[in-house]
C-alpha positions in Angstrom: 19.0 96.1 -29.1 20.3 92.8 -31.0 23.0 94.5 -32.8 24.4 96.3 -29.6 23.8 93.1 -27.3 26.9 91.3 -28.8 29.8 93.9 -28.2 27.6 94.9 -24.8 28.6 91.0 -23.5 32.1 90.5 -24.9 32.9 94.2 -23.1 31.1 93.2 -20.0 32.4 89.7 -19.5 35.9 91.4 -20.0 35.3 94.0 -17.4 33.5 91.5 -15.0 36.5 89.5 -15.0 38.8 92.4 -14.5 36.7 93.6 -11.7 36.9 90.1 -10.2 40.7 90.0 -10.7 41.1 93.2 -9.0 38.8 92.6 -5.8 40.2 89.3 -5.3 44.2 89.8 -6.3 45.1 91.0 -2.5 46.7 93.9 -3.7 46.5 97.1 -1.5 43.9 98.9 -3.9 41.6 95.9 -4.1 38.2 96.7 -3.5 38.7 100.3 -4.6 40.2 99.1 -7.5 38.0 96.6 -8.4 35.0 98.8 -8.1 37.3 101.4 -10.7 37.2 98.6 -12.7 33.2 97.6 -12.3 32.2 101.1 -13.1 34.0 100.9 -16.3 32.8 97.9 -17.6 29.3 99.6 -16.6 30.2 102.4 -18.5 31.6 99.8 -21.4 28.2 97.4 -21.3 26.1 100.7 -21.2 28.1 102.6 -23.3 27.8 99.9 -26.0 24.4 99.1 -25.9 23.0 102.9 -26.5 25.1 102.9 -29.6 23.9 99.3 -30.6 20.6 100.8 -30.7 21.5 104.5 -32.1 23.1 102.4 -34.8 19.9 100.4 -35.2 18.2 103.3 -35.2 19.6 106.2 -37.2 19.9 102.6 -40.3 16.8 101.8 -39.7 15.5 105.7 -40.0 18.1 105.8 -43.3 16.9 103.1 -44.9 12.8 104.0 -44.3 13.6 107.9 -45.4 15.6 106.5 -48.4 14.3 107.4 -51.8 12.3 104.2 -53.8 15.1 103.6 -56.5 17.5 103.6 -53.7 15.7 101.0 -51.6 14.7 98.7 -54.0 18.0 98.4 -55.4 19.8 95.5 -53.1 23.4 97.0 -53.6 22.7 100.8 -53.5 20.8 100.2 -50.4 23.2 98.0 -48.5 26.2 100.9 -49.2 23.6 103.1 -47.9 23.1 100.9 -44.5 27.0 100.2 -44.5 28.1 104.2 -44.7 25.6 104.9 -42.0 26.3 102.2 -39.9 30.1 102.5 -39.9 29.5 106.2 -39.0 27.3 106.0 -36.1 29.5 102.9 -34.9 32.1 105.2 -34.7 30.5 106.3 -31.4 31.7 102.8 -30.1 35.4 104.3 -30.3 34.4 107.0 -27.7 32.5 104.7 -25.6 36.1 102.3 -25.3 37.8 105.2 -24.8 36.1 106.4 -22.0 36.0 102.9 -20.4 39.8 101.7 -21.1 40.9 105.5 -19.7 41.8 106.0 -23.1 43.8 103.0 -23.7 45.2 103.2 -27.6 44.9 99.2 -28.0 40.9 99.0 -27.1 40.3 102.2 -28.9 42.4 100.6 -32.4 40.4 97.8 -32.2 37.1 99.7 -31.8 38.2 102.1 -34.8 39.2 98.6 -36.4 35.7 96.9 -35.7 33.9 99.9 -37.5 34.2 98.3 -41.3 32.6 95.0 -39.6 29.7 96.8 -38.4 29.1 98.6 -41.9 29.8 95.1 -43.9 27.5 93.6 -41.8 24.2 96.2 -41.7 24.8 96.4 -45.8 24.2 92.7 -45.5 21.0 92.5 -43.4 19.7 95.7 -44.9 17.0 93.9 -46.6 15.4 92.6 -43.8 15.9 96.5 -41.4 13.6 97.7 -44.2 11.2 95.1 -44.3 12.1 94.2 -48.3 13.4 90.4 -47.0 13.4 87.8 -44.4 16.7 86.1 -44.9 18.0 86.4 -41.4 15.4 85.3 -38.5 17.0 86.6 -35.2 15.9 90.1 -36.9 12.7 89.6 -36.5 10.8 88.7 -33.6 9.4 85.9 -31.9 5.9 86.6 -32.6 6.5 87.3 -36.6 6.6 84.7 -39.0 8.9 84.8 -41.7 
């Protein structure tokens, strides 16, 4: 849920606005258009989050299912944790797609964004499997570190 929540709010303050925009422009398709546009920032928000948490997911799965030598070597694992990741966030170009009506800029930089997502689950891969506890807002509240 963490690693989905940040695109989820970017995409769904963008939409909000644009919803706003539209509903209170005065132009002739206002309130149907704004409401175009709220479903597809619903679509966007929702969209993003079920791959935030397929991503977390299908890594964390990876990473549990991975052989010992694998896992216990830091740089092995984290191209492990980046492959997957940058695969399943691939899912996040189909989910922009489908809320932009296919707009080629939004899906670019979704298809741009994937190398982000891999760099950074090959970083925190240590702490999805458990091995360290270098970054915090992984873990929850009620687990010390």
């Amino acid at each position: 849920m963490r690693i989905g929540l940040i695109p989820a709010i970017i995409f769904g303050s963008v939409w909000l606005t644009g919803a706003g925009v539209w509903l209170f422009s005065g132009m002739s398709e206002g309130v149907r258009g704004g409401l175009e546009v709220l479903v597809r920032g619903l679509v966007a928000v929702g969209g993003t989050m079920g791959v935030g948490v397929l991503l977390g997911a299908v890594t964390g799965g990876a990473l549990a299912l991975s052989p010992e030598w694998l896992a216990a070597r830091a740089p092995l694992r984290g191209l492990l944790a980046g492959a997957v990741a940058s695969v399943v966030f691939l899912g996040e170009t189909v989910v922009v797609g489908i809320a932009s009506d296919g707009g080629y800029g939004p899906m670019l930089l979704a298809l741009l964004a994937t190398p982000v997502a891999g760099v950074a689950a090959a970083a925190h891969s240590g702490d999805v499997l458990g091995r360290t506890h270098y970054h915090p807002w992984l873990w929850g509240e009620g687990r010390s570190g």
